[in-house]
Structure formats: structure tokens, C-alpha cells
VEXDREN-2710 file (C-alpha; in Angstrom, 1 decimal):
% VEXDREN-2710
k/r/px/py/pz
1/UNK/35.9/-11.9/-1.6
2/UNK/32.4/-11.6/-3.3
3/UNK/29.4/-10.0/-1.3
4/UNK/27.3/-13.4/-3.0
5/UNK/28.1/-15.5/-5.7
6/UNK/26.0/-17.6/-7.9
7/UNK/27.7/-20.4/-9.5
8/UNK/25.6/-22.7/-12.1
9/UNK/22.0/-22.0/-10.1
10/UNK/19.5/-24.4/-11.9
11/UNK/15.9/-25.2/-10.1
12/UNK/13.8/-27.6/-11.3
13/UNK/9.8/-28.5/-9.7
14/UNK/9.0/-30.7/-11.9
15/UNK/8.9/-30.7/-15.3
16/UNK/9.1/-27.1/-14.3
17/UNK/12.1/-24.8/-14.5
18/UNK/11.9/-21.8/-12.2
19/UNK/15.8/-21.0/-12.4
20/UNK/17.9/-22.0/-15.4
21/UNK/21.8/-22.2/-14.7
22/UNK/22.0/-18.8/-13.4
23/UNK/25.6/-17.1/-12.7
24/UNK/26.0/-14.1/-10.2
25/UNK/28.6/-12.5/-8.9
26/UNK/28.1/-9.2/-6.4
27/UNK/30.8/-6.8/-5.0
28/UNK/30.4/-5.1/-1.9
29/UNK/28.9/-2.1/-1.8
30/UNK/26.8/-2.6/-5.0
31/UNK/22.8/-1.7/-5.3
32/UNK/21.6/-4.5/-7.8
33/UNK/18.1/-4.2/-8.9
34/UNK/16.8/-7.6/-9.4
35/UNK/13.8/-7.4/-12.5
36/UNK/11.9/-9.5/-14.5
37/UNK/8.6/-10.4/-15.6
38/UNK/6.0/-12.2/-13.0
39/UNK/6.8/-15.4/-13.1
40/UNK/10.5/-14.5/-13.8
41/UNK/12.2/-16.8/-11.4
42/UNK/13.2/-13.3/-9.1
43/UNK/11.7/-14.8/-6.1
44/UNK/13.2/-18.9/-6.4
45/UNK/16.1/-17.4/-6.9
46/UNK/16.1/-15.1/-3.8
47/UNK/15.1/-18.0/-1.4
48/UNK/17.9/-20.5/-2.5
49/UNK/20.1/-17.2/-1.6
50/UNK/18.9/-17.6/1.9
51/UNK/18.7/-21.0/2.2
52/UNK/14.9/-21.3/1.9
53/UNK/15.1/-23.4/-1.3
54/UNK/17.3/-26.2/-1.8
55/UNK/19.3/-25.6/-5.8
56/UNK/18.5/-28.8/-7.9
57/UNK/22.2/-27.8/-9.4
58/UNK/25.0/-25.0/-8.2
59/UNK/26.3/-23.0/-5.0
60/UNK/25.6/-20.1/-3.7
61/UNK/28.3/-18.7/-1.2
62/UNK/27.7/-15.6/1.2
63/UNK/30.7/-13.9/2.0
64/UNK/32.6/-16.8/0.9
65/UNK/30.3/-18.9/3.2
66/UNK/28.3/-21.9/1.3
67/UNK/24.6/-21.4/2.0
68/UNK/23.9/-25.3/1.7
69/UNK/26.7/-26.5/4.0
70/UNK/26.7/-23.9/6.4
71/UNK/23.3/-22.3/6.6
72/UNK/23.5/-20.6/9.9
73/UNK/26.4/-18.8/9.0
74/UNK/25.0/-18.0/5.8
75/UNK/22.2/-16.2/7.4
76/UNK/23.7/-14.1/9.9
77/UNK/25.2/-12.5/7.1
78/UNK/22.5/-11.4/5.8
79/UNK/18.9/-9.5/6.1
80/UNK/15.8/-11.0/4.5
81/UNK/12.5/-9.3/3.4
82/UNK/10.2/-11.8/1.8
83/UNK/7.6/-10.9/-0.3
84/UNK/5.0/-11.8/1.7
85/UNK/7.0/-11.6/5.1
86/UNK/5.6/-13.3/8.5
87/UNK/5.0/-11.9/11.4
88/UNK/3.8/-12.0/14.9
89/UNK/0.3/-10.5/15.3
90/UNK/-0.2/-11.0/18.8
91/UNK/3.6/-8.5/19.3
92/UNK/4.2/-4.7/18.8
93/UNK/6.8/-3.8/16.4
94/UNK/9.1/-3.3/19.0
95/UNK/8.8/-6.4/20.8
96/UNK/9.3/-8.2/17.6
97/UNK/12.2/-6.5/16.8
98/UNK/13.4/-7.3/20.2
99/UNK/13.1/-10.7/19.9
100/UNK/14.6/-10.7/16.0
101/UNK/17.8/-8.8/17.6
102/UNK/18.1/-11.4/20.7
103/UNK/17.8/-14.2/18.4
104/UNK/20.5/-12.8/16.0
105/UNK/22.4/-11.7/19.0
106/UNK/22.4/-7.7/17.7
107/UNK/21.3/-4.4/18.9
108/UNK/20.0/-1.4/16.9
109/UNK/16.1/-1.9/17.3
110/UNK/15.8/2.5/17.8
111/UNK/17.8/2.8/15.0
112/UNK/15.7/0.5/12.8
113/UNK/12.4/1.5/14.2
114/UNK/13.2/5.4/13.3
115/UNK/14.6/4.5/9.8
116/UNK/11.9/2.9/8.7
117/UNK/9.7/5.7/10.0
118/UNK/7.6/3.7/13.0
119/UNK/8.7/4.9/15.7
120/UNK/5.3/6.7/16.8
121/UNK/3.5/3.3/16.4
122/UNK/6.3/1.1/17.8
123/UNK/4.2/0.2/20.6
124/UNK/1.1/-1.1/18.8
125/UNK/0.3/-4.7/17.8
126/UNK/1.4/-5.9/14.4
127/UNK/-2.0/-7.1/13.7
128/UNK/-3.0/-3.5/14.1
129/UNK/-1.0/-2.3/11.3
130/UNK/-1.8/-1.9/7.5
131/UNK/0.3/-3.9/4.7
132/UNK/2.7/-0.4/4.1
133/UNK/3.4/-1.0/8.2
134/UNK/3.9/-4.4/8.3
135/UNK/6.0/-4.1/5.6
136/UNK/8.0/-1.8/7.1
137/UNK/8.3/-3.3/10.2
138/UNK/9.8/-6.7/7.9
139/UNK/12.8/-3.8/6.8
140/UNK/12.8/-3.0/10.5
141/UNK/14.0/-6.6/11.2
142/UNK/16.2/-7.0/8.3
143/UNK/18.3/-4.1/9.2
144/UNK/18.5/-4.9/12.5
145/UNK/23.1/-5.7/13.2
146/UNK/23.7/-4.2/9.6
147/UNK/24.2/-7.1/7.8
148/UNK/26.3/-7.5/5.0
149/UNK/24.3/-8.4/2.7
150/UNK/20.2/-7.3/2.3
151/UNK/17.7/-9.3/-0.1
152/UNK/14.4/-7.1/-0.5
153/UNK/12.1/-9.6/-2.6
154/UNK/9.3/-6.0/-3.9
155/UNK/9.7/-4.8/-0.6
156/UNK/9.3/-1.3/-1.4
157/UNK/5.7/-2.2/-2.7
158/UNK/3.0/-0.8/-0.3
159/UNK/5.3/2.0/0.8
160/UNK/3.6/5.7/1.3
161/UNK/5.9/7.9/-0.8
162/UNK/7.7/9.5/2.6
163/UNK/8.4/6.0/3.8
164/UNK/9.4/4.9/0.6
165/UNK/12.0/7.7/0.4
166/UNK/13.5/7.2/3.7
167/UNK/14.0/3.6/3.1
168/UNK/15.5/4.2/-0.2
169/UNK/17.9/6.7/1.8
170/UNK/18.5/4.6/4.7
171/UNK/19.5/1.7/1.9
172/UNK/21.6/3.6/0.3
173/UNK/24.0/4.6/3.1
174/UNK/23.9/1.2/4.0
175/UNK/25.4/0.7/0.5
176/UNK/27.9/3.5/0.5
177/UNK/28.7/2.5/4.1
178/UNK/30.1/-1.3/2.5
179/UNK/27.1/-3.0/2.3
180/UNK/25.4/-4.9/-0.5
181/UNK/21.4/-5.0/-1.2
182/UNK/19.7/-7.1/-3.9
183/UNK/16.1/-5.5/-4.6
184/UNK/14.0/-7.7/-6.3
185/UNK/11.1/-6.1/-8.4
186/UNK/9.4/-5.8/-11.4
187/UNK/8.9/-2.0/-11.3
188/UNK/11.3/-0.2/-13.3
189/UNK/11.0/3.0/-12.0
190/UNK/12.1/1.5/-8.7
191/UNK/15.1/0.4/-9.6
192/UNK/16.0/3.5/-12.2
193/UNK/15.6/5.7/-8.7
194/UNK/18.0/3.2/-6.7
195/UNK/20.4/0.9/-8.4
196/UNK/23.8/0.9/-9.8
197/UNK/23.3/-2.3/-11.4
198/UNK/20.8/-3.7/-13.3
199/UNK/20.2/-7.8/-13.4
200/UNK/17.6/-8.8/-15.7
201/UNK/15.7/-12.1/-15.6
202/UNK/13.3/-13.4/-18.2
203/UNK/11.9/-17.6/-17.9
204/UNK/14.6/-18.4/-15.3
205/UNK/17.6/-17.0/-17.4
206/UNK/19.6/-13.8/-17.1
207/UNK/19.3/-12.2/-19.9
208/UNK/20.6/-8.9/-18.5
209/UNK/23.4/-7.8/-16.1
210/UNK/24.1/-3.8/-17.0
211/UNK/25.6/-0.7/-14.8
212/UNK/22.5/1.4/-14.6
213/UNK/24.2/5.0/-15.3
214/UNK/24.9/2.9/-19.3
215/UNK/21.0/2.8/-19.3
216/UNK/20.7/6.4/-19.8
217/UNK/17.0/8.0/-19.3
218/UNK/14.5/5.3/-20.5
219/UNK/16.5/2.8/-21.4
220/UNK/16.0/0.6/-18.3
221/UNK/12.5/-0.1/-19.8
222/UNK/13.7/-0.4/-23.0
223/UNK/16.3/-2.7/-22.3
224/UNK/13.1/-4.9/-20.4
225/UNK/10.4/-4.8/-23.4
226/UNK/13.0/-5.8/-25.7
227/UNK/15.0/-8.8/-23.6
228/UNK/11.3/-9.8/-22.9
229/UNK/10.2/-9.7/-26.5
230/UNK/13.6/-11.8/-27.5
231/UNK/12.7/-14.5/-25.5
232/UNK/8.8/-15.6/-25.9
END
């Protein structure tokens, strides 16, 4: 059984299409870097993964589980970090976590709290915190019962370099320990420093899908400027 698979995805606003019959399928235990230009399609397509966004055509399954017809299933299999995430202002990082983990009926909030390095401001309100922190505290809650499956929509943007590391280790072991993330991003270097597969986007369409140790040094952003270039 596939970690998530993508079968005939196709979003339309409009006269507008954000997502253009896109196929995807994901072992377990794979580190996909998701890239593309702005404006790519890398963030419609991550919240019709987790139910957000409704496909004008195709499924999406989670661990075999159809997002549309079973959503609440769907999404205890996984851990969400939107781009912009949501929190509670007026709660301290551990209080939010404590209410993610009861909702989702999981433990782990020490766990999560040291591996995403805020442990020494745990206690503080969320609307004390910088964007890096908030951020943080967003991966904090995703990682919260291990979930199968983790969708990071340029979550590692904002990061202080030491963070950064620690959640690109703590991600990883997730990974080698069975688990499946999906990083979403347009910064190459990211993904050269993380993933061992590389899905390209470009107007919707995947243009891309490449192991990232066939990239060889470089080649990641060659392998962007010229998809990019082939399809203006």
C-alpha cells in the first residue's frame, strides 16, 4: 500500500487551472521535495491532500484511505504545516500542543517541543513569538502521534540555521523510521540538503519526478531553469 496516491488530480477556479491532471504515487519512507515556481500549483495541490480543497477531477487516497469520502480518517494519518499556519495567540506553545494532542487523541508534546528546539519558551504565549517560533511551534503540532504521513507547505522558511538543522534531522529519522514527508518549496537548496526525490511542478503540471542522488551536484537547479524554460 502507497504512503499517498494521486490519481488524475485536476483543479479548476474558474477559467483558472491551478492543478492540471496530476499523478502521484509515494512509498513509505520517502523524502519528496515538492518544487516549483510561485504560482506552481505546490500549495492547491497540498490542500486537496488534506482535504482542504475539494479536486474538480481525481482521488487522492492516504494510506489507502480516500481523502473525499473519508476525511477524518484521512487526516489522522497525517501532519499538516500550512504555509501560513493558524494559531492560538491567547495559548503558550505548550498548551496548544496539548490541546492539538487531545484532539487527535496522541501524546508526545516533550518530545515535539524539544525537537523543534522550544522547549525554553514553551511556556510563553504564541502571540509572543517571532514568525521562526511560530513556525516551529506549527512542526511542533504536526509531529505530535508520528503520523504517517507529513505535508510541510515552505515550512522550513523563517527557520534560524540551528532550528533549521534540527528539524531537518528530526524529519529525517522520521523518514528512516517508516515515515513519509512531502516538503513543499521553491528553494532548491532546501530540497538538495533533504530529499530523496525530487517532484517538479511548473503551471499546474509535473514536469519532473527524479531520485535526487541522479541529480548530481547542481543539477537540481538545472533540472528547474530548464523544465521552467520548456514550458513558458
Amino acid at each position: 500500500m502507497k504512503a499517498l496516491e494521486v490519481r488524475g488530480v485536476r483543479k479548476r477556479f474558474g477559467r483558472v487551472t491551478a492543478v492540471e491532471r496530476v499523478d502521484l504515487a509515494v512509498d513509505a519512507g520517502q523524502f519528496v521535495g515538492l518544487i516549483g515556481h510561485n504560482g506552481a500549483g505546490k500549495s492547491t495541490l497540498l490542500r486537496i491532500i488534506t482535504g482542504l480543497l475539494r479536486p474538480t477531477e481525481g482521488t487522492v487516497l492516504v494510506g489507502g484511505v480516500d481523502v473525499a469520502t473519508s476525511p477524518r480518517e484521512a487526516r489522522l494519518r497525517m501532519g499538516v504545516v500550512p504555509e501560513e499556519p493558524a494559531l492560538y495567540p491567547y495559548l503558550s506553545a505548550r498548551e496548544y500542543l496539548d490541546f492539538v494532542a487531545e484532539v487527535r487523541g496522541v501524546g508526545g508534546v516533550e518530545e515535539a517541543l524539544e525537537l523543534t528546539g522550544l522547549g525554553p519558551d514553551a511556556d510563553r504565549l504564541v502571540r509572543e513569538y517571532s514568525q521562526g517560533m511560530r513556525r516551529k511551534t506549527a512542526l511542533a503540532a504536526a509531529l505530535l502521534g508520528a503520523p504517517g504521513l507529513l505535508l510541510l507547505d515552505e515550512s522550513l522558511n523563517g527557520l534560524d540555521p540551528p532550528s533549521a538543522a534540527r528539524v531537518k534531522g528530526a524529519l529525517r529519522q522520521r523518514v528512516d523510521q517508516g515515515a513519509t514527508v512531502i516538503l513543499s518549496t521553491h528553494v532548491v537548496e532546501t530540497v538538495q540538503a533533504v530529499a530523496d526525490r525530487v517532484v517538479m511542478l511548473a503551471h499546474g503540471r509535473v514536469v519532473a519526478d527524479e531520485a535526487a542522488s541522479a541529480l548530481g551536484g547542481g543539477g537540481l537547479e538545472r533540472l528547474f531553469l530548464e523544465r521552467l524554460a520548456e514550458t513558458m
